[in-house]
C-alpha positions in Angstrom: -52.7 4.7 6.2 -54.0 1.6 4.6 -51.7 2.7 1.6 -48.9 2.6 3.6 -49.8 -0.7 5.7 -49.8 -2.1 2.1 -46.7 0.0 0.1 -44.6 -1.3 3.4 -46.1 -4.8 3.0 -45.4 -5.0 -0.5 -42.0 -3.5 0.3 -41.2 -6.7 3.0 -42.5 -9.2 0.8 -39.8 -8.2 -2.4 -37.1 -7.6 0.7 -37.9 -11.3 1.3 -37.7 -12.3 -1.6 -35.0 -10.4 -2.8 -33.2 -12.5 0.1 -34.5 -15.7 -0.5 -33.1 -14.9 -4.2 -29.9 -14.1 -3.2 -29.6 -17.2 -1.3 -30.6 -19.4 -3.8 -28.2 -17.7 -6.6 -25.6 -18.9 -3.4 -25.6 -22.2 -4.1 -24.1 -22.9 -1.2 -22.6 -26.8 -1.4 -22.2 -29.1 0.9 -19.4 -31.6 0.3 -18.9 -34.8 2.6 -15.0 -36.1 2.4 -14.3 -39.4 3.6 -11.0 -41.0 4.5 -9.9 -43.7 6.2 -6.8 -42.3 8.9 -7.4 -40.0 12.3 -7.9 -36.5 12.0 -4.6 -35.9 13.3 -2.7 -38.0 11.0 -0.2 -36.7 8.5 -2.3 -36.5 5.0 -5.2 -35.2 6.7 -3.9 -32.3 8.8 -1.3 -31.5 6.1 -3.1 -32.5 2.5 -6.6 -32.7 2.7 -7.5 -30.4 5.3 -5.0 -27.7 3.0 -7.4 -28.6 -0.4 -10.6 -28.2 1.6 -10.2 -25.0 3.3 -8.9 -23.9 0.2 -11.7 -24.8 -1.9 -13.9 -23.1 0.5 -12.0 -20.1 0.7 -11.5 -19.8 -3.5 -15.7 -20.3 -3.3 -16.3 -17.5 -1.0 -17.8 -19.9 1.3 -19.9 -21.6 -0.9 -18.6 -24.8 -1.1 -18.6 -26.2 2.4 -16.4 -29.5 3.1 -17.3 -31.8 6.0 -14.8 -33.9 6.8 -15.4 -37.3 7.9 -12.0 -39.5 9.3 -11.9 -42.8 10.6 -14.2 -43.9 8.0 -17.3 -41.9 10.1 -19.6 -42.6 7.2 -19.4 -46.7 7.8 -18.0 -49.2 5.4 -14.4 -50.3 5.7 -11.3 -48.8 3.9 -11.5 -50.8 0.1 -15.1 -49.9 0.1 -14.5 -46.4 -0.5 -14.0 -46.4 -4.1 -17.5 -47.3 -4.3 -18.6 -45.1 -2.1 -17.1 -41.7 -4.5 -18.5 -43.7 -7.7 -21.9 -44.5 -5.7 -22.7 -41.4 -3.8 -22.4 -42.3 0.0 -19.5 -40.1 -0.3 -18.8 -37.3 -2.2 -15.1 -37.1 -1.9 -12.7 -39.9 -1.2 -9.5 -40.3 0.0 -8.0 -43.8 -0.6 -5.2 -46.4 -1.8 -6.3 -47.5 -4.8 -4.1 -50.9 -3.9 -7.1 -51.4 -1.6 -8.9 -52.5 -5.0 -6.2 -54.7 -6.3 -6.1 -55.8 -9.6 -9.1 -53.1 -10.4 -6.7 -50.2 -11.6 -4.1 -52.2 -12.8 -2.2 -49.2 -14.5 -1.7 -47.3 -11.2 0.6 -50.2 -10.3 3.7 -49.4 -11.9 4.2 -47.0 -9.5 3.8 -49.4 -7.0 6.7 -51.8 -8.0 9.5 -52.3 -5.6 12.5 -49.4 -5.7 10.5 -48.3 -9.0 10.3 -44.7 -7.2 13.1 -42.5 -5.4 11.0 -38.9 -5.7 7.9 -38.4 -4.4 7.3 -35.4 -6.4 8.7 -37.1 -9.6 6.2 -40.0 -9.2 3.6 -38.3 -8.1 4.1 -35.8 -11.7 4.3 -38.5 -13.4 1.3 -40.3 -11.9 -0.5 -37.2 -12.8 0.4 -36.8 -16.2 0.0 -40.5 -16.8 -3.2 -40.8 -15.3 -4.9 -38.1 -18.2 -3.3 -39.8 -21.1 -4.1 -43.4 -19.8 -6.4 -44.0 -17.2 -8.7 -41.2 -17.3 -11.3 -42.3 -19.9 -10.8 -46.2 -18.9 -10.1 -47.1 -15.5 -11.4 -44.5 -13.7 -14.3 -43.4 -15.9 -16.3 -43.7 -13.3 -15.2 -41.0 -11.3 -13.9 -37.9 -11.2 -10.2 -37.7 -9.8 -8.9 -34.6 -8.4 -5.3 -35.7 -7.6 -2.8 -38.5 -7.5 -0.2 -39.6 -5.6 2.7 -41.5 -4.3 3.7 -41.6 -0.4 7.8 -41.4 0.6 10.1 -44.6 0.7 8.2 -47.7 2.1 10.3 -49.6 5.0 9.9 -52.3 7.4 9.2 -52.1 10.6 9.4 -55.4 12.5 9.6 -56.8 15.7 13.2 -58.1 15.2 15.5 -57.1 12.6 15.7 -57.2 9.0 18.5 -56.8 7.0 17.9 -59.2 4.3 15.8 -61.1 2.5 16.3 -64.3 4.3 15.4 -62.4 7.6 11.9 -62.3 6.6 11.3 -66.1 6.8 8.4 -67.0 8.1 7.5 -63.3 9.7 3.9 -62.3 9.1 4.1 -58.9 7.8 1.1 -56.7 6.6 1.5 -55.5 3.2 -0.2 -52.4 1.8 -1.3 -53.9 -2.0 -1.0 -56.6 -4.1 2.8 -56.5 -5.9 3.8 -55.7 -1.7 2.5 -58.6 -0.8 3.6 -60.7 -3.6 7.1 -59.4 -2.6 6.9 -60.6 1.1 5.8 -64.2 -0.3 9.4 -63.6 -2.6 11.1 -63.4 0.9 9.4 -65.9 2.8 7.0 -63.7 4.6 3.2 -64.6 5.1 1.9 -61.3 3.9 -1.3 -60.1 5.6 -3.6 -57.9 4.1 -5.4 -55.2 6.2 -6.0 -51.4 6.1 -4.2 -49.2 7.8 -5.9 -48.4 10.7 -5.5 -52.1 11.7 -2.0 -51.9 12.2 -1.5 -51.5 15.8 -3.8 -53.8 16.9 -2.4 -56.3 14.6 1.0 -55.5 16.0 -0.5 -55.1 19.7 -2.0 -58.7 19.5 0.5 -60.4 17.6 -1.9 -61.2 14.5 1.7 -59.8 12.2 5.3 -59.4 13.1 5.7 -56.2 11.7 4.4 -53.5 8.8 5.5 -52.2 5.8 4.6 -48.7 5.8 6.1 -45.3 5.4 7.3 -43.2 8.3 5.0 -40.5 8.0 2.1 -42.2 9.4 4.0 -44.3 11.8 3.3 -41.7 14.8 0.0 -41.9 14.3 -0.5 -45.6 14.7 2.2 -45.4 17.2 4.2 -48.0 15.4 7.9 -46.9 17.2 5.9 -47.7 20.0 4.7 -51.4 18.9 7.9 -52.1 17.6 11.6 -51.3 17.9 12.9 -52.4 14.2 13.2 -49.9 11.4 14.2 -51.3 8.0 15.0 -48.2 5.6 16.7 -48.9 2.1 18.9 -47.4 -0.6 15.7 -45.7 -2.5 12.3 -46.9 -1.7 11.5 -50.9 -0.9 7.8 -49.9 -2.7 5.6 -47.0 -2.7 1.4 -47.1 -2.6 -0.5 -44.9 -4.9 -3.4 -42.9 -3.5 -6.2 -40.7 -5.2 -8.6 -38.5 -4.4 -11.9 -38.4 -5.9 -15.1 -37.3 -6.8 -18.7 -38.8 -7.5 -18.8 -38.1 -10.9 -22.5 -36.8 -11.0 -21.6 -34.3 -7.8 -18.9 -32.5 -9.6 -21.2 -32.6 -12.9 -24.2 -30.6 -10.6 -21.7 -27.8 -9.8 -21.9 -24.7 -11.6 -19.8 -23.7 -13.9 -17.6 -20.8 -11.4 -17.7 -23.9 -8.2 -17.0 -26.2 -11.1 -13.4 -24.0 -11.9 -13.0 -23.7 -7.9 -12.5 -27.1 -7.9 -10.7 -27.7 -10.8 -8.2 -24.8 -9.8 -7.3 -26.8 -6.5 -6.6 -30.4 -8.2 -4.6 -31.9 -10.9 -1.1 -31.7 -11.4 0.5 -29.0 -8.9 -2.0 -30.6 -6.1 -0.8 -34.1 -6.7 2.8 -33.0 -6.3 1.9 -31.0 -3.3 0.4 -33.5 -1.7 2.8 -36.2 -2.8 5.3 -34.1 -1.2 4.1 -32.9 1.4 3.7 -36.6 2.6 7.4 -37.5 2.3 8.2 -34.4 3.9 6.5 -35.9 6.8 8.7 -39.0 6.9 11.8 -36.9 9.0 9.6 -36.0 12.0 8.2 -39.4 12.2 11.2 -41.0 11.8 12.4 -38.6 14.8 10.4 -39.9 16.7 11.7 -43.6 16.6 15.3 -42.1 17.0 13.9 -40.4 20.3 12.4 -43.9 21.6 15.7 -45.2 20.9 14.8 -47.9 18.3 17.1 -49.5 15.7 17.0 -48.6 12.8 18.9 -50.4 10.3 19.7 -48.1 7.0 21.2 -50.7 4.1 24.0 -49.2 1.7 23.5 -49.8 -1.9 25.1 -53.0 -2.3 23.0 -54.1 0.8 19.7 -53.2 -1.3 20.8 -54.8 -4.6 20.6 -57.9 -2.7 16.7 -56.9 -2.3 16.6 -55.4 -5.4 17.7 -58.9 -7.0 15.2 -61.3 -5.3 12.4 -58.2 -6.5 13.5 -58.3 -10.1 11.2 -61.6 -11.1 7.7 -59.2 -9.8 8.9 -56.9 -12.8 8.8 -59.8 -15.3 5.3 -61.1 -13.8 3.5 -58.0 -14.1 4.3 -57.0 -17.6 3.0 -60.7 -18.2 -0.1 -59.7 -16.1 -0.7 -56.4 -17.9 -0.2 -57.8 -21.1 -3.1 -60.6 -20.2 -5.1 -57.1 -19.2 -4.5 -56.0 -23.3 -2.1 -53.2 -21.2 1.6 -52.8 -22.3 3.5 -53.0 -19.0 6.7 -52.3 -20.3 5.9 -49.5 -21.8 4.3 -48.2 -18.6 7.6 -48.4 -17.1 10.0 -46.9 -19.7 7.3 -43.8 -19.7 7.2 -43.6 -16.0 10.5 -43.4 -15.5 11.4 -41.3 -18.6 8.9 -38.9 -16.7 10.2 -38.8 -13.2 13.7 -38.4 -14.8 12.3 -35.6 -16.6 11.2 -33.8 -13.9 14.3 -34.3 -11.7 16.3 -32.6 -14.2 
């Protein structure tokens, strides 16, 4: 009897730890993702959401994303950079225009009506990103994608159709060669994150935004205003990226390491880079519903705007080259790129 007491003892104690083994070899992760838009918005329902639950489901449940929107885990919008490269966070979402000036490279895809292809840009982006920014700019953190948003527009609270309409209007701008086009029309650009528009429009701190369509139903901008300024290609695009903490993707092993690596790069930056345009119709639906007026300028319309942009063109090369970077070159690759990939 006592043998038995003891062989089944002896038999619960290796079943425990047979368990506690099995756990362990696990390794379940947790990683916490922060971003900066509602839940419910466009690029998290339809982009990040879509790379987290895949990266659990390619892990077998070992990786586990929390998702925090709104910015849940404190700080405001530019700070999360810092937070991937310090550890608050472990993922980020962000516009790297929110750091302006600290990733100069990203910008040329952020010069006015330098991008007509989401997709293209966001390829190129990609591919441009590894060869150039990789080991300088961002060698601080590890990036798992990068991308461009649809055609940027106006939306104002009277009409715009061309540069000389923007006199004196207070319009938020998204980064810094934005806003240094709205001070080219005679704006007043104001600088705030996204999540500030409405209240900014609501209280009458700016007269309009420039922003995308895709996230205007989730600020409720066709409801703030009733002016919709679209253009022959895109008035400017922002660049996002989504990263890592460097030393949080270095503590994974090697199999949650390739998980990881399988869901980011190249095809995930043109997914996601897409899959934001393609949000631009069903927003824009909705301002068509409300019965706003939207103003669409022909080509020779836009010239007129791409005219008064040309002198940012000439201004950042200068600035890059001050940075040591070849501007010019920057451009004649990006766009030799996007070409490439719309052939």
């Amino acid at each position: 009897m006592m043998f038995r007491r003891t062989l089944l003892g002896a038999a619960g104690a290796a079943l425990a730890t047979a368990l506690t083994a099995t756990t362990a070899m696990a390794q379940d992760v947790t990683l916490r993702m922060h971003q900066f838009l509602p839940p419910q918005a466009n690029v998290p329902k339809l982009v990040l959401d879509v790379w987290a639950d895949k990266v659990e489901e390619d892990s077998a449940g070992r990786i586990k994303v929390e998702r925090y929107p709104s910015m849940q885990l404190g700080g405001t919008p530019p700070e999360l950079m810092d937070q991937a490269i310090d550890g608050v966070a472990d993922i980020v979402w962000t516009v790297v225009g929110y750091t302006p000036g600290r990733y100069p490279s990203t910008e040329v895809f952020e010069l006015p009506f330098m991008v007509d292809d989401a997709r293209a840009a966001s390829s190129a982006y990609w591919q441009m990103f590894e060869k150039h920014m990789k080991d300088g700019e961002f060698k601080d953190v590890h990036i798992l994608g990068t991308w461009v948003h649809g055609p940027g527009l106006i939306h104002a609270n009277k009409e715009v159709r061309t540069p000389a309409d923007m006199e004196g209007m207070k319009i938020r701008g998204g980064s810094r060669l934005v806003n240094r086009l709205l001070e080219i029309t005679g704006a007043t650009p104001v600088g705030m994150p996204v999540p500030a528009i409405p209240e900014g429009l609501s209280k009458g701190v700016i007269d309009g935004t420039t922003i995308p369509w895709e996230v205007t139903a989730a600020l409720k901008v066709p409801e703030l205003v009733k002016n919709h300024t679209e253009f022959d290609g895109a008035l400017y695009t922002l660049t996002f990226v989504l990263a890592m903490n460097k030393d949080r993707y270095e503590s994974l092993p090697d199999d949650l390491k390739k998980v990881i690596d399988d869901n980011s790069g190249l095809e995930f930056s043109i997914f996601a880079g897409g899959t934001q345009a393609d949000a631009d119709g069903p927003a824009r639906q909705l301002a068509v519903d409300l019965g706003n007026n939207i103003v669409t300028l022909n080509d020779a319309e836009t010239q007129v705007w791409r005219d008064a942009a040309q002198p940012i063109y000439e201004e950042w090369v200068a600035d890059m080259q001050d940075k040591g970077i070849d501007g010019q070159a920057l451009i004649d690759e990006a766009k030799s790129l996007m070409d490439a990939y719309q052939q």
